[in-house]
Steps between C-alpha positions, in 0.01 A plus 500: 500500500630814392573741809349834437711827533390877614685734311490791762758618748782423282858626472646615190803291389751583249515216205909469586407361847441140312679281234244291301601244138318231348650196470482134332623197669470202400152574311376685777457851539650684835488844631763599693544834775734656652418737776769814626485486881402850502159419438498146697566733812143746429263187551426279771673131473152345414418703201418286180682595204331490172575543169193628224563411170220622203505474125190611328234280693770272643567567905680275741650556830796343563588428915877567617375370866562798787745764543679292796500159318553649129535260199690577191350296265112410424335296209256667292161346419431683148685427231408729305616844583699649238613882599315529819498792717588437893409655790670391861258514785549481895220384688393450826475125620265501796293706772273735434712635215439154319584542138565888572758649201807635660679589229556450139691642171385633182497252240758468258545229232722144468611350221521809248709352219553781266468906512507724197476855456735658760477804713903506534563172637110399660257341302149593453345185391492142558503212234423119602393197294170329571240282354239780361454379136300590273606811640912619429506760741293568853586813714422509880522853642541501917457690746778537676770348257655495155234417207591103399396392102464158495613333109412197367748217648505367172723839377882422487728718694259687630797784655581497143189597329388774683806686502592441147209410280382792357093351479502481858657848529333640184159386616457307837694785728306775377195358637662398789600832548173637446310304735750533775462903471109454478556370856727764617312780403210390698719684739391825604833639588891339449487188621696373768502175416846367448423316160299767392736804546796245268261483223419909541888518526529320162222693307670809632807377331347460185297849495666752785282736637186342367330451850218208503206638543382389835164538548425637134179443225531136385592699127796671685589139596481350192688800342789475787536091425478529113769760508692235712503225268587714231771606682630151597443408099712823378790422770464150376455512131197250516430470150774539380622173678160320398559584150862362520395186700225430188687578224683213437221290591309653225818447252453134574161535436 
């Protein structure tokens, strides 16, 4: 029976205070933590230590025992998480603060296995491989971390194609981009969201001094984000690389 947890009366904890990696052994899929004392020493010695892991309408929590008898390693049930995001959790184990949220982290994401389009040396976006045919391409915007686009497992070299193939980048990115700035500028102000202010760091690369409009018409939107892509297309020479990429294909032809 799944314990239930209050999520009130918590502690905010850094995402640096923990150490979490998926692992295979074997055939079997481990999670492993490491704890920093630092944080061991804010919570009583009974305190259950959890860790959430979602992925679109996937959710597990994974038990690491208490925060006086600690384990480092703990099998995961589902199989199936590709790029999940992970949240660690500190809960209280008994009394009247049964199930009681001490403390917990802001999610951030395992497994990311490629990043493209750089804000000096940070990536802004995710790539993993997954099992989403018919569909090539699948993007998950989150709350609180880096937007993940899931590609057809059945795509070589996945690290590859998005960085080099200029279809993805001609075509797939630019809607990418679009949707992830729809999103943003839901804001009413500058974000403060760290994977939100990257991605307004990299459009301000691209067009300096052209401010998102925050809290504008939805035409001033769509004005802001088509000037974006066409700015990301110019610095890029879009076409031009599509027309290379198809013109020997059409000599064949």
């Amino acid at each position: 029976m799944r314990r239930r947890i209050r999520l009130t009366g918590r502690k905010q904890l850094s995402k640096s205070v923990a150490t979490v990696r998926i692992i295979e052994v074997a055939g079997r899929r481990l999670l492993t933590l490491a704890l920093n004392d630092g944080v061991r020493a804010k919570f009583p010695k009974g305190s259950r230590v959890v860790v959430v892991l979602k992925e679109n309408k996937l959710i597990e929590l994974v038990e690491f025992g208490t925060i006086g008898a600690l384990r480092q390693i703990a099998e995961m049930t589902n199989t199936a998480f590709a790029n999940p995001s992970c949240q660690l959790r500190i809960v209280s184990q008994g009394g009247q603060h049964l199930g009681l949220l001490l403390g917990s982290t802001d999610t951030w994401t395992l497994n990311a296995i490629a990043d493209v389009h750089e804000t000096g040396k940070k990536g802004i976006l995710c790539f993993q491989p997954d099992n989403i045919a018919p569909r090539a391409w699948k993007l998950e915007i989150r709350d609180d971390d880096y937007p993940v686009v899931y590609v057809d497992d059945r795509i070589p070299d996945v690290r590859t194609w998005v960085r080099t193939d200029p279809v993805f980048i001609g075509f797939v990115f630019p809607a990418i981009a679009a949707q992830v700035f729809d999103d943003i500028l839901l804001q009413q102000s500058e974000p403060d969201v760290e994977w939100m202010k990257d991605w307004v760091a990299w459009a301000n690369a691209l067009m300096p001094g052209n401010r998102p409009p925050y809290g504008g018409t939805p035409s001033e939107k769509k004005e802001w984000i088509e000037n974006l892509i066409d700015s990301f297309s110019y610095r890029h020479r879009l076409s031009d690389k599509l027309v290379g990429h198809l013109a020997p294909e059409s000599a064949r032809a």
